[in-house]
Backbone bond lengths (Angstrom), bond angles and torsions (degrees), N, CA, C in turn:
res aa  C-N    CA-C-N  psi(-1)  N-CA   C-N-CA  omega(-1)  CA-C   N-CA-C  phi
1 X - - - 1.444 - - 1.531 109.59 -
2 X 1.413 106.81 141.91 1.813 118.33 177.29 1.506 111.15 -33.33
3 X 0.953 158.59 -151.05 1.555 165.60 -32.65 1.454 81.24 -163.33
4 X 1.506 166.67 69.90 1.440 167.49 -115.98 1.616 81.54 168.93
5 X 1.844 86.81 122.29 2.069 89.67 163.82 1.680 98.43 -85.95
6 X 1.526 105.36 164.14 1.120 124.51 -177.84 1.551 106.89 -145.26
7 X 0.884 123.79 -178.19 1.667 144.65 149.38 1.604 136.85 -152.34
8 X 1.483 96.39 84.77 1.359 103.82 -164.42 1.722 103.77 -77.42
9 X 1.821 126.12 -30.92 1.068 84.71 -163.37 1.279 93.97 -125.00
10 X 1.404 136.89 38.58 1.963 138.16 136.79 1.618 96.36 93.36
11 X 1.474 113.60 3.98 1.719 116.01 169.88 1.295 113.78 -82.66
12 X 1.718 123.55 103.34 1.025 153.53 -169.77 1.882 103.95 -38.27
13 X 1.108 105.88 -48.09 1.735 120.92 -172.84 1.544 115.02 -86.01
14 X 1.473 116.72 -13.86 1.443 120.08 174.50 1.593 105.70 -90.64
15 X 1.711 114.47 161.26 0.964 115.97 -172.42 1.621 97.91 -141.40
16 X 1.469 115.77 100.57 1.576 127.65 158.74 1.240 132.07 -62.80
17 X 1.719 110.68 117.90 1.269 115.56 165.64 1.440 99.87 -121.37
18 X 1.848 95.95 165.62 1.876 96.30 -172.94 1.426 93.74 -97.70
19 X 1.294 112.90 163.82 1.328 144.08 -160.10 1.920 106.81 -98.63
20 X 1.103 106.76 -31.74 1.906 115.26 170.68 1.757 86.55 105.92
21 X 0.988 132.46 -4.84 1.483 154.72 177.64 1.503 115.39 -81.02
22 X 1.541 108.04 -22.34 1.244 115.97 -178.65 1.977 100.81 79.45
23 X 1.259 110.97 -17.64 1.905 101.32 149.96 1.082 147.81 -87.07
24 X 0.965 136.60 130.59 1.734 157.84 -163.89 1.679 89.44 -83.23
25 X 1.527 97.30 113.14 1.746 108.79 177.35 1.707 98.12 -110.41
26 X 1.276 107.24 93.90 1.620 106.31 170.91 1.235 140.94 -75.57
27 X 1.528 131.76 114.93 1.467 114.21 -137.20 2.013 93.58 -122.90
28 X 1.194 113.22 119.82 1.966 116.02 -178.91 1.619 96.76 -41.98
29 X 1.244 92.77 127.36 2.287 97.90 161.27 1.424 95.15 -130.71
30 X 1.588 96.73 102.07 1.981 95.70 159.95 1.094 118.11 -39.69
31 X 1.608 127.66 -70.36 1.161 140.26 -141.46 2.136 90.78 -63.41
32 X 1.018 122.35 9.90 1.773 128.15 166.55 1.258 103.10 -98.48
33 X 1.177 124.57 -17.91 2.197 131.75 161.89 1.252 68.69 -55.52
34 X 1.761 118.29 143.95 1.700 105.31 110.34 1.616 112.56 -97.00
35 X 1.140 123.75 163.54 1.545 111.73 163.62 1.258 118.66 -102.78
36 X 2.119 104.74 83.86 1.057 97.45 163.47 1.439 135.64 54.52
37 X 1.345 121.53 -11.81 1.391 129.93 171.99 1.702 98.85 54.56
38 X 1.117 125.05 39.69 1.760 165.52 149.42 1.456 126.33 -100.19
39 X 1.171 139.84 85.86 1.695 144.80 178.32 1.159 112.13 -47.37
40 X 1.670 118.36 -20.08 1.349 120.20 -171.92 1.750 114.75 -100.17
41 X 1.248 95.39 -7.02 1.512 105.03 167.81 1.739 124.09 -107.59
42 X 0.611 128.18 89.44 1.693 139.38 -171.79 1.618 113.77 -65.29
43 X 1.169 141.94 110.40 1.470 126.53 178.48 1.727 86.65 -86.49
44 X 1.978 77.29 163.02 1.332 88.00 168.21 1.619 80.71 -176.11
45 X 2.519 101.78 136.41 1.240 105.12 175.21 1.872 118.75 -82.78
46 X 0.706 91.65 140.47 1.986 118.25 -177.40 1.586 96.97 -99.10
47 X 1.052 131.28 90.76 1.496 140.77 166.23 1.123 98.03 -17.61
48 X 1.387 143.88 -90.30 1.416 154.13 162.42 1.250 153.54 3.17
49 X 1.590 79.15 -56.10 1.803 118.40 -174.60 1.295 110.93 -96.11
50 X 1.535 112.34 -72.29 1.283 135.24 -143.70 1.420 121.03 135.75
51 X 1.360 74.10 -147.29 2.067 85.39 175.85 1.203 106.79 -98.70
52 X 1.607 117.65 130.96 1.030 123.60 179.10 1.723 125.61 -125.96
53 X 1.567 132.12 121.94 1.187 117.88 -143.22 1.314 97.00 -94.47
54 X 1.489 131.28 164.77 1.608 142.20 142.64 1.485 118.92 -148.91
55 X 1.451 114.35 157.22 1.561 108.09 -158.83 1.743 87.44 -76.12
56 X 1.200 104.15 -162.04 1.639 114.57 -156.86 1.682 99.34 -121.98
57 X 1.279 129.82 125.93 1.279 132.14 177.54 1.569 116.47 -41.70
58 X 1.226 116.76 114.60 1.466 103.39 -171.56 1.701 108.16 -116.84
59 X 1.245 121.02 20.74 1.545 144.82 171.43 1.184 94.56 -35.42
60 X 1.590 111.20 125.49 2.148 91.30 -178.09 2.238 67.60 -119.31
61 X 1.145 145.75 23.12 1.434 138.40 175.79 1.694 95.96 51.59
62 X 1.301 128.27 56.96 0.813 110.53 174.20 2.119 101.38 -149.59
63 X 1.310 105.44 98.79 1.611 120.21 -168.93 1.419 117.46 -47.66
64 X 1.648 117.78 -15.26 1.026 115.03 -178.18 1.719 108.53 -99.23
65 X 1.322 124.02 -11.74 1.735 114.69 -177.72 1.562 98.80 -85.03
66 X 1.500 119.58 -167.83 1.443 123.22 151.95 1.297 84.36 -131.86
67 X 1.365 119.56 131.23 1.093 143.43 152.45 1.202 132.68 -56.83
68 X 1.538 158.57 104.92 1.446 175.43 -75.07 1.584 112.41 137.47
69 X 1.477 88.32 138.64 1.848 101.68 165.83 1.530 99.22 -120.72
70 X 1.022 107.82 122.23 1.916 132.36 173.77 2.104 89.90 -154.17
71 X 1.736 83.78 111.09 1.498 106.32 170.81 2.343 106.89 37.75
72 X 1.206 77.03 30.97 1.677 94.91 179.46 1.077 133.04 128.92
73 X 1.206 142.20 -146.98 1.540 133.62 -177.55 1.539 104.70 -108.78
74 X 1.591 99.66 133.51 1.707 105.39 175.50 1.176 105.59 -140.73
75 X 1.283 119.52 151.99 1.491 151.29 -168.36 1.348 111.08 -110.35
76 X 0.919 113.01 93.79 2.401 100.30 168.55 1.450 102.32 -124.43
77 X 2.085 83.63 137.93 1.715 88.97 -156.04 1.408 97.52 -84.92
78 X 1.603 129.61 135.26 1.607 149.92 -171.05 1.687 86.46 -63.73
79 X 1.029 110.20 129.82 1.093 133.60 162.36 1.738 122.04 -81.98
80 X 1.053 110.15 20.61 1.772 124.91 -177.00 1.151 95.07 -129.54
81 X 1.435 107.76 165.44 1.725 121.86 176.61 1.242 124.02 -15.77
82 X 1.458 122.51 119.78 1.813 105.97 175.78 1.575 93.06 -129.38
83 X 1.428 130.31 162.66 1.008 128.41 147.95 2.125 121.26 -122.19
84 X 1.375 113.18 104.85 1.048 125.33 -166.02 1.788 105.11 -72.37
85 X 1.404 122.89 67.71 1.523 111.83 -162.85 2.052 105.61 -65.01
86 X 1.260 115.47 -0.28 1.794 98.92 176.60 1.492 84.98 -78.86
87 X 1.053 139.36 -49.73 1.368 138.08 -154.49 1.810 108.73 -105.05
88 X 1.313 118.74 30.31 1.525 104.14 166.20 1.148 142.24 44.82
89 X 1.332 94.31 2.69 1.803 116.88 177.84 1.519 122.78 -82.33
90 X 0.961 116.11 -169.28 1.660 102.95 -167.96 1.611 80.34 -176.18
91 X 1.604 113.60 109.11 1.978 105.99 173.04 1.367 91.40 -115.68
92 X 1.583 119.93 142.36 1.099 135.90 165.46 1.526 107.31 -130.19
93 X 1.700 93.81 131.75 1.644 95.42 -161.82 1.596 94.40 -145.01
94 X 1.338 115.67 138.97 1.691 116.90 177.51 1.759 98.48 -151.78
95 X 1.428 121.60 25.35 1.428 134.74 153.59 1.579 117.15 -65.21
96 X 1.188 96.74 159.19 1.756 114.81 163.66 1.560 112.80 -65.58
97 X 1.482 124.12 -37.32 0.860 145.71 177.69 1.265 128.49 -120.99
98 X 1.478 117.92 155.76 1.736 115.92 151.17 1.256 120.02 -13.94
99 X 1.644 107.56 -75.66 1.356 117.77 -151.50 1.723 103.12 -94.82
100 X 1.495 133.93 20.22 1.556 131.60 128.36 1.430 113.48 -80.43
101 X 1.652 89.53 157.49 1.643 111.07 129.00 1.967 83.24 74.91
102 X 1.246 128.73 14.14 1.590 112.62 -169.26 1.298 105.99 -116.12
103 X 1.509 93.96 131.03 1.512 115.11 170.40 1.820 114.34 -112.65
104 X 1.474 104.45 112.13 1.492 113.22 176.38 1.546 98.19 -106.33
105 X 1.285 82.33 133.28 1.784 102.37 160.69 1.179 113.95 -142.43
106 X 1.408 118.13 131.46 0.969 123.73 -174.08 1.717 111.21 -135.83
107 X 1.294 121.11 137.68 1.655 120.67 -162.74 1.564 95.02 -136.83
């Protein structure tokens, strides 16, 4: 019968309805990932597979952080050459820290 859930093919994250055809059309629902209750793991359904995990893009477009997922997205600002072009600055840094080794110029 038409609009009838089913589960033809035992993938935890798909969700079968029949077709009035007597076929089970199985369609991926992420939100059946959970991620782990982890930010750094992302579900996502794979027709095929299942659920399949990957960490989460944490690109903030910005050349001077390195970007990391630990319990979410983090930024730590590189302590080597940056050039900040909204702000005309230019930081050059080869310290342990921030506050060595820094050369600001700014024009």
């Amino acid at each position: 019968m038409s609009g009838l859930a089913c589960d033809a093919d035992r993938i935890t994250c798909t969700v079968g309805v029949c077709d009035g055809d007597a076929h089970c059309i199985e369609t991926p629902d992420d939100s059946l990932c959970s991620h782990l209750n982890d930010p750094c793991n992302i579900g996502h359904c794979a027709a095929a597979v299942g659920c399949q995990y990957a960490p989460p893009s944490c690109d903030d477009g910005n050349l001077c952080t390195f970007d990391f997922c630990n319990a979410g997205c983090q930024h730590s600002l590189l302590l080597q050459s940056c050039l900040f072009e909204t702000a005309s600055t230019l930081l050059v840094g080869a310290g342990r820290s921030a506050a060595e080794d820094i050369v600001k110029w700014t024009w």
